[in-house]
DOTOR-659237 format. One record per residue (C-alpha): x negated, z, y negated; residue number from 1; residue in three letters. Coordinates in steps of 0.25 Angstrom, whole numbers. Example, Ala and Ser with C-alpha at 12.3 -4.5 7.8 and 13.67 -1.06 7.14 Angstrom:
// residues 2
+-------+-------+-------+-----+-----+
:    px :    pz :    py :   n : res :
+-------+-------+-------+-----+-----+
:   -49 :    31 :    18 :   1 : ALA :
:   -55 :    29 :     4 :   2 : SER :
+-------+-------+-------+-----+-----+
END
This chain:
// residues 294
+-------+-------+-------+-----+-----+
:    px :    pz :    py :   n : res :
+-------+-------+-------+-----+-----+
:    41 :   122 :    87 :   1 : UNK :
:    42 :   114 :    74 :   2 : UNK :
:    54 :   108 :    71 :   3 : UNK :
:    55 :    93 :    61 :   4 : UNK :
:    67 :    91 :    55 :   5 : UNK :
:    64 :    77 :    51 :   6 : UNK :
:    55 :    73 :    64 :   7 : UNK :
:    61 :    60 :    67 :   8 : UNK :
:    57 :    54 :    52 :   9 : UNK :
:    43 :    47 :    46 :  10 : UNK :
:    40 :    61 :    43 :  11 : UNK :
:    44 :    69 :    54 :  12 : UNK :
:    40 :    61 :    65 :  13 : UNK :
:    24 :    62 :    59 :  14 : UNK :
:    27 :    77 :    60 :  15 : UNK :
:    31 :    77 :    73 :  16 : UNK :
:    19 :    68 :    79 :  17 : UNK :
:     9 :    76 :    71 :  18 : UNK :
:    15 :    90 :    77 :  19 : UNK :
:    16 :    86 :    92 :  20 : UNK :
:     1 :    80 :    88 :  21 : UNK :
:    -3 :    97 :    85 :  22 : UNK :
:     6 :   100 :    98 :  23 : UNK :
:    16 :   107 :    91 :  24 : UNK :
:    30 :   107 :    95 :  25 : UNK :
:    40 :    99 :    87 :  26 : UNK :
:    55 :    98 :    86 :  27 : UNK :
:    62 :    86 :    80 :  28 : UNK :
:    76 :    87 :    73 :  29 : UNK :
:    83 :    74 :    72 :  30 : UNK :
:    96 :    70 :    70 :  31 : UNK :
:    91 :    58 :    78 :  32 : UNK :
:    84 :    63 :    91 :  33 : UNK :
:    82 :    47 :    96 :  34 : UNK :
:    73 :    44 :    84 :  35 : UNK :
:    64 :    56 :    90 :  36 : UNK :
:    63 :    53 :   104 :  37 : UNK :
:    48 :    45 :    99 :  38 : UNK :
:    42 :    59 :    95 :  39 : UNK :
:    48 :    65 :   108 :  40 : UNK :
:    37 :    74 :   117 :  41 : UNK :
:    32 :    85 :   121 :  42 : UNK :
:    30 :    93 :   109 :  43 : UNK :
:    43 :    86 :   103 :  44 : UNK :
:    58 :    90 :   105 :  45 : UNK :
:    69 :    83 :    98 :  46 : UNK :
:    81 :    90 :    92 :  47 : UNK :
:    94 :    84 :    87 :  48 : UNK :
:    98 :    90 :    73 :  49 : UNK :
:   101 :    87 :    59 :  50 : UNK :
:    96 :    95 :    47 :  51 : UNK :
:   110 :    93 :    40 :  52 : UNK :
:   118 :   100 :    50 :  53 : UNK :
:   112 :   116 :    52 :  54 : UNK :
:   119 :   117 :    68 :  55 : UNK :
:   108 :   106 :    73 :  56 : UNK :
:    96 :   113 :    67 :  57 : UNK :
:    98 :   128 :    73 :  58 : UNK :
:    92 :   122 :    87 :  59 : UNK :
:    81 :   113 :    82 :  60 : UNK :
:    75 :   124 :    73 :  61 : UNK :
:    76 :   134 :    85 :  62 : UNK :
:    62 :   140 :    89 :  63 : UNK :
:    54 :   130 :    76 :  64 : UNK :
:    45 :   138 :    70 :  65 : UNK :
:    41 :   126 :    60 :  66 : UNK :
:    53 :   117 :    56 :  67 : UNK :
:    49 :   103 :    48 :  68 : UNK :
:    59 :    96 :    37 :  69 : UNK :
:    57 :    82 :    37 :  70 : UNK :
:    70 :    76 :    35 :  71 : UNK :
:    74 :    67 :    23 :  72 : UNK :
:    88 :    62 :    20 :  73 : UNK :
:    83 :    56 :     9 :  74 : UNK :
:    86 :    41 :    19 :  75 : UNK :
:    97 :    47 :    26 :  76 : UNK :
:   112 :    42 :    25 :  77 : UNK :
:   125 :    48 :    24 :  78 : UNK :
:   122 :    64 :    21 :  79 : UNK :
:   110 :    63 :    26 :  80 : UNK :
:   103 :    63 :    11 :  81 : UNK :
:    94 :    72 :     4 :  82 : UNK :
:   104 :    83 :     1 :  83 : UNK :
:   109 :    84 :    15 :  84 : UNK :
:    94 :    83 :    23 :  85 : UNK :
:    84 :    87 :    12 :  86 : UNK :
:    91 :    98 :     7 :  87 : UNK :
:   101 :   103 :    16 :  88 : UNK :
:    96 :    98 :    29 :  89 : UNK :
:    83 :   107 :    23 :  90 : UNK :
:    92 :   118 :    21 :  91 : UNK :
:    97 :   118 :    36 :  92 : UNK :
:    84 :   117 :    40 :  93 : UNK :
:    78 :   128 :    34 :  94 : UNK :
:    88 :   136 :    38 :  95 : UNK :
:    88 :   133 :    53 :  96 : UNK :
:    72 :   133 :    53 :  97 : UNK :
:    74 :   149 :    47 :  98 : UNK :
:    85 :   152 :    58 :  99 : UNK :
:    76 :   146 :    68 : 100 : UNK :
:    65 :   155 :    65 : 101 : UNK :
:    55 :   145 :    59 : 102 : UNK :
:    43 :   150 :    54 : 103 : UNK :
:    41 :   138 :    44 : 104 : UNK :
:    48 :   126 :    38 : 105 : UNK :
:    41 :   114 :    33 : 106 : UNK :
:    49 :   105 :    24 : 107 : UNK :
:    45 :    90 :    20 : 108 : UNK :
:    51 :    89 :     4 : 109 : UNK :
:    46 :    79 :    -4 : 110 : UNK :
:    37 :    77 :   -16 : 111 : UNK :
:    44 :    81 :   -29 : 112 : UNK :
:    55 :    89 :   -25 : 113 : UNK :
:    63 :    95 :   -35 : 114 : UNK :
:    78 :   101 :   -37 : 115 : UNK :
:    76 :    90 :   -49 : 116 : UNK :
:    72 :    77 :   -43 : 117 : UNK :
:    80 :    64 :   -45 : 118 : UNK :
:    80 :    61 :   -30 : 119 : UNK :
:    88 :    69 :   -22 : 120 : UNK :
:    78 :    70 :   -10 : 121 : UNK :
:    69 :    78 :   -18 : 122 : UNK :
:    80 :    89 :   -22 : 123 : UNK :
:    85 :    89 :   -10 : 124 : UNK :
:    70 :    91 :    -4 : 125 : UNK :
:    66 :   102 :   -16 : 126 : UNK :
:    79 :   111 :   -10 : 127 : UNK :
:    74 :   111 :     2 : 128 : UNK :
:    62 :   114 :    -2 : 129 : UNK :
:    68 :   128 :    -9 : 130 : UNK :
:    78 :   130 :     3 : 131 : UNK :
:    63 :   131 :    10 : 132 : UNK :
:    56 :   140 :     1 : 133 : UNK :
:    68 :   149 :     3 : 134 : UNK :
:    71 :   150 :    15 : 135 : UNK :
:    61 :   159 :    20 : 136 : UNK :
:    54 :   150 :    30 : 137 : UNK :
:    38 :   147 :    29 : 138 : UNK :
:    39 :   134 :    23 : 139 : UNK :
:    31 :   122 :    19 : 140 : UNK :
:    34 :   110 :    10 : 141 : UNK :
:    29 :    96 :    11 : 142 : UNK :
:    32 :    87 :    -1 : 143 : UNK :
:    30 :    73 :     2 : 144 : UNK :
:    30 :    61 :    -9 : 145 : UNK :
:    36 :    48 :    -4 : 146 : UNK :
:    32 :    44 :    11 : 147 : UNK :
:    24 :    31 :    12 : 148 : UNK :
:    28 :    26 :    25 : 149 : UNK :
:    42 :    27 :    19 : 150 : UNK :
:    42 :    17 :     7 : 151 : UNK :
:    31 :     9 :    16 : 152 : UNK :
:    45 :     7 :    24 : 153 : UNK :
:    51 :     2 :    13 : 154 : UNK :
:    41 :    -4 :     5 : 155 : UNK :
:    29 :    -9 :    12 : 156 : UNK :
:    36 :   -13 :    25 : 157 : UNK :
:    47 :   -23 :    19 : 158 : UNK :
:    33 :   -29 :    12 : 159 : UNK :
:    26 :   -29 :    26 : 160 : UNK :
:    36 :   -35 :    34 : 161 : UNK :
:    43 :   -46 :    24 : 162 : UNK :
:    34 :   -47 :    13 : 163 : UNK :
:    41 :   -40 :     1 : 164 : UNK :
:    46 :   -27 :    -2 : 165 : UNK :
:    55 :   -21 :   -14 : 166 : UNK :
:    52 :    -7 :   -22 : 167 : UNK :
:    61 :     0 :   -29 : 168 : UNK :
:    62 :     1 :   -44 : 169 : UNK :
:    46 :    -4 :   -51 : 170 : UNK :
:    37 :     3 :   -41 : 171 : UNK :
:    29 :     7 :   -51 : 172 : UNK :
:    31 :    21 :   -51 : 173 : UNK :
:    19 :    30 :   -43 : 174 : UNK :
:    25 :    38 :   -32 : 175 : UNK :
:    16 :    44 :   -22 : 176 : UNK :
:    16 :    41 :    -6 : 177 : UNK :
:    14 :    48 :     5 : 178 : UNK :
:    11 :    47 :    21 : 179 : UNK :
:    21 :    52 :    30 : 180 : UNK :
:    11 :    56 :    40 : 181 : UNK :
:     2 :    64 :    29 : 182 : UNK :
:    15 :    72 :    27 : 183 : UNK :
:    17 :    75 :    41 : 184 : UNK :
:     3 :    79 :    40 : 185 : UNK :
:     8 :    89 :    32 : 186 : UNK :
:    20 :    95 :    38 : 187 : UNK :
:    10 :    95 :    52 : 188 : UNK :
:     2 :   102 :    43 : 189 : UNK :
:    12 :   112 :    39 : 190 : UNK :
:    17 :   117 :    51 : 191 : UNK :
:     2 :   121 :    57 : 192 : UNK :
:    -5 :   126 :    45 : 193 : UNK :
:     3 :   139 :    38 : 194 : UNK :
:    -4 :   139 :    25 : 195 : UNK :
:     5 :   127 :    22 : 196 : UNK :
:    17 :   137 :    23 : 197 : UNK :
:    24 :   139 :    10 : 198 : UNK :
:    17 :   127 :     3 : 199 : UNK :
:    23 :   115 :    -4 : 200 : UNK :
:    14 :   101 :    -1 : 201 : UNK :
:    15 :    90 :    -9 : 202 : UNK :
:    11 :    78 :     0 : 203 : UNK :
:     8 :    64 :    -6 : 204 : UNK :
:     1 :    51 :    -4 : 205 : UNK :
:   -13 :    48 :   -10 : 206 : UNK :
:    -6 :    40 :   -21 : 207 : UNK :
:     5 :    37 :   -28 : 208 : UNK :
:     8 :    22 :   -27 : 209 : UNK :
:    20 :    14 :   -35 : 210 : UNK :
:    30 :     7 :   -25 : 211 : UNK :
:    24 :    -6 :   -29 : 212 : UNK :
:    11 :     1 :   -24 : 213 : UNK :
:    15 :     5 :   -13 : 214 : UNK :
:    21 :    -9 :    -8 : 215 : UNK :
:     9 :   -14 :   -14 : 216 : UNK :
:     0 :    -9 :    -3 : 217 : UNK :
:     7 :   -14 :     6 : 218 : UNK :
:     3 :   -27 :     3 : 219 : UNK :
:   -13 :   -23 :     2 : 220 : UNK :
:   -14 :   -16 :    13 : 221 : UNK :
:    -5 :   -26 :    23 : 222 : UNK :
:   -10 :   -37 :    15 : 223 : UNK :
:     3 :   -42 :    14 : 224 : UNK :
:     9 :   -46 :    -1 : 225 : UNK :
:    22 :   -46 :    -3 : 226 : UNK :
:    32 :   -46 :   -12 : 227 : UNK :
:    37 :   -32 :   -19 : 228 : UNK :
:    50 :   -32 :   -27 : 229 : UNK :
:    58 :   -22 :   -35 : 230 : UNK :
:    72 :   -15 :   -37 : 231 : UNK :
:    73 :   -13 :   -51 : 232 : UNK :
:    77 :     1 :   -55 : 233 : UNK :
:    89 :    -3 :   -63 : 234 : UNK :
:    94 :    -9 :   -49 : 235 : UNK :
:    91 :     4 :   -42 : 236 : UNK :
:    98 :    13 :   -50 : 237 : UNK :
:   110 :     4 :   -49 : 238 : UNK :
:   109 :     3 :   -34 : 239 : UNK :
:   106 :    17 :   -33 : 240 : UNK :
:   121 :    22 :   -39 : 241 : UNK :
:   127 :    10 :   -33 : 242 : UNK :
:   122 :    13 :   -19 : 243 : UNK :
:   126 :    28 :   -20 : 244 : UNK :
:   141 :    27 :   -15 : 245 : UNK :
:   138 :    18 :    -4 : 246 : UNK :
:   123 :    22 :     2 : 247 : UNK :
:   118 :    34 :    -5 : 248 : UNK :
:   105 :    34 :     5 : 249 : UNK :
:   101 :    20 :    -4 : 250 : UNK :
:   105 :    26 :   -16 : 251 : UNK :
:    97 :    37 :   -15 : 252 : UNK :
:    86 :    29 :    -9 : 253 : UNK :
:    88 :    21 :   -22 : 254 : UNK :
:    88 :    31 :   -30 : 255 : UNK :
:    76 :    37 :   -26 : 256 : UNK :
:    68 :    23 :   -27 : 257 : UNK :
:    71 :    25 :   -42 : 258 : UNK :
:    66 :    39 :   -43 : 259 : UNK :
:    52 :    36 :   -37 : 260 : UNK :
:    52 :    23 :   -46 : 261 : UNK :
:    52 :    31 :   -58 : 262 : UNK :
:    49 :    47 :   -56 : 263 : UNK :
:    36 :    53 :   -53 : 264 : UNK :
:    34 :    51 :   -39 : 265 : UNK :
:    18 :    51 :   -39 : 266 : UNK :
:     9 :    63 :   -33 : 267 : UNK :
:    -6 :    68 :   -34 : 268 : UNK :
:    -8 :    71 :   -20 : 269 : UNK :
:   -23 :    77 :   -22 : 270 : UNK :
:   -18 :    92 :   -21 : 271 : UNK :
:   -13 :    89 :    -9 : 272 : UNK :
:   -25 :    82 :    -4 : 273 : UNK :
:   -33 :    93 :    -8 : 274 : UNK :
:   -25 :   103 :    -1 : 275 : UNK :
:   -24 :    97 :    11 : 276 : UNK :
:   -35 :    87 :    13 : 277 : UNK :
:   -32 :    86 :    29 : 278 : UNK :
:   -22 :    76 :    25 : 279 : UNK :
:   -27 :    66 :    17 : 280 : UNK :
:   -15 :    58 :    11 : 281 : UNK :
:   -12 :    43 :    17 : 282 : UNK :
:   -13 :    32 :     9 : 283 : UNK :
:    -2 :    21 :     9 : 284 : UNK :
:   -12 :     9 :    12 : 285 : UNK :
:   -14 :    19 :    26 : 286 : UNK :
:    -1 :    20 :    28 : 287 : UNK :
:     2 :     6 :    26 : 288 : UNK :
:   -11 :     2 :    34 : 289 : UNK :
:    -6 :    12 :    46 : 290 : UNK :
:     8 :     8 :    48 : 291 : UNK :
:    11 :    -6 :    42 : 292 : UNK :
:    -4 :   -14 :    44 : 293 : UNK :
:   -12 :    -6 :    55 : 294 : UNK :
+-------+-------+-------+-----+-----+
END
């Protein structure tokens, strides 16, 4: 049995469907059993629970010999945030997954995770990451850079459907994309081959793309051009503290926007490539081509 924390998410739900695919017996914990009744079958059980509260996860990581962390609370509201899911949500995890008698613990981070990063997530997520390596589990690490089909959502789709779209901050700065379904390629990979135990991947896109870049192939491949606008970063960092009494999710999505416009956010993904050459990275005029033009 292999449980996914996560399993109702972009992420999670790819894990789950590439799983059952393998015949492998999955277990979903959600807070939200309704937004999993789609991945519901045979080989699927679904398990009310929340990371952030220890007494719901003794029953979901009963009997798991593989348990899989895709949550984020990087979106989340109130105190569902980086500090109480990505850290602390981990934390509980890790510790019902060892109570359980799980064999192995797979945990999706995130490219660039430090204990000094300027976004919160990415503390949060390099915590976990050392609650992991301690606790005495078989563990595997998965750094993903920024999802793809995520800031297709906020970028490309707005162009698509009305014709114009707004980035944040100049959009000139490179950051590096990546599929969700190439990461959950990973994790699948993860739970059935053990020489992946006790590594640290760093998974990445073909390229790195600026934000006007990526909304910029929008329009080539649906051949559709629009109109792309900006929030200038003086704006954002005034909107940012503004914002912070009255909807900290905004602010800290905010924020964030004016990290990735102005810190390293690129990545070489060529070692990867080479180490892994089943799982050739997705390129975003596929990913735009699969889910908005096909």
């Amino acid at each position: 049995m292999i449980l996914i924390a996560g399993g109702t998410g972009r992420l999670g739900t790819q894990v789950v469907r590439l799983l059952r695919a393998r015949g492998l017996e999955a277990r979903i914990l959600t807070r939200e059993p309704a937004r999993a009744r789609h991945l519901q079958g045979d080989l699927v059980e679904i398990v009310p629970g929340d990371v952030r509260d220890p007494h719901t996860l003794e029953r979901a990581a009963a009997g798991a010999h593989t348990v899989i962390s895709a949550i984020q609370g990087f979106s989340g509201t109130g105190d569902c945030n980086p500090e109480t899911v990505d850290r602390q949500g981990n934390v509980n995890l890790i510790q019902a997954a060892r109570a359980g008698g799980a064999e192995h613990f797979v945990l999706v981070s995130v490219q660039g995770a430090a204990p000094d990063h300027p976004m919160e997530l990415h503390r949060m997520k390099y915590l976990a990451e050392q609650e992991l390596r301690a606790s005495g589990l078989a563990w595997t690490i998965i750094r993903p850079t920024a999802y793809m089909e995520t800031w297709a959502a906020l970028i490309g789709e707005p162009l698509i459907k009305t014709g114009k779209t707004r980035i944040f901050g100049q959009g000139n700065n490179p950051i590096n994309f990546v599929s969700v379904y190439d990461v959950a390629r990973f994790v699948e990979l993860a739970v059935v081959d053990s020489t992946m135990r006790g590594e640290l991947v760093e998974v990445g896109g073909p390229e790195d793309l600026s934000m006007k870049q990526f909304a910029q192939t929008f329009e080539v491949v649906a051949g559709l051009p629009g109109k792309i606008s900006g929030v200038p970063l003086p704006m954002m960092r005034l909107m940012a503290v503004l914002m912070r009494p009255v909807n900290p999710t905004l602010a800290r999505q905010i924020q964030a926007s004016v990290v990735m416009d102005t810190q390293d956010f690129s990545f070489n993904s060529s070692e990867t490539i080479r180490r892994y050459p089943a799982i050739p990275p997705t390129s975003l005029e596929e990913v735009v081509g699969r889910d908005y033009v096909g």
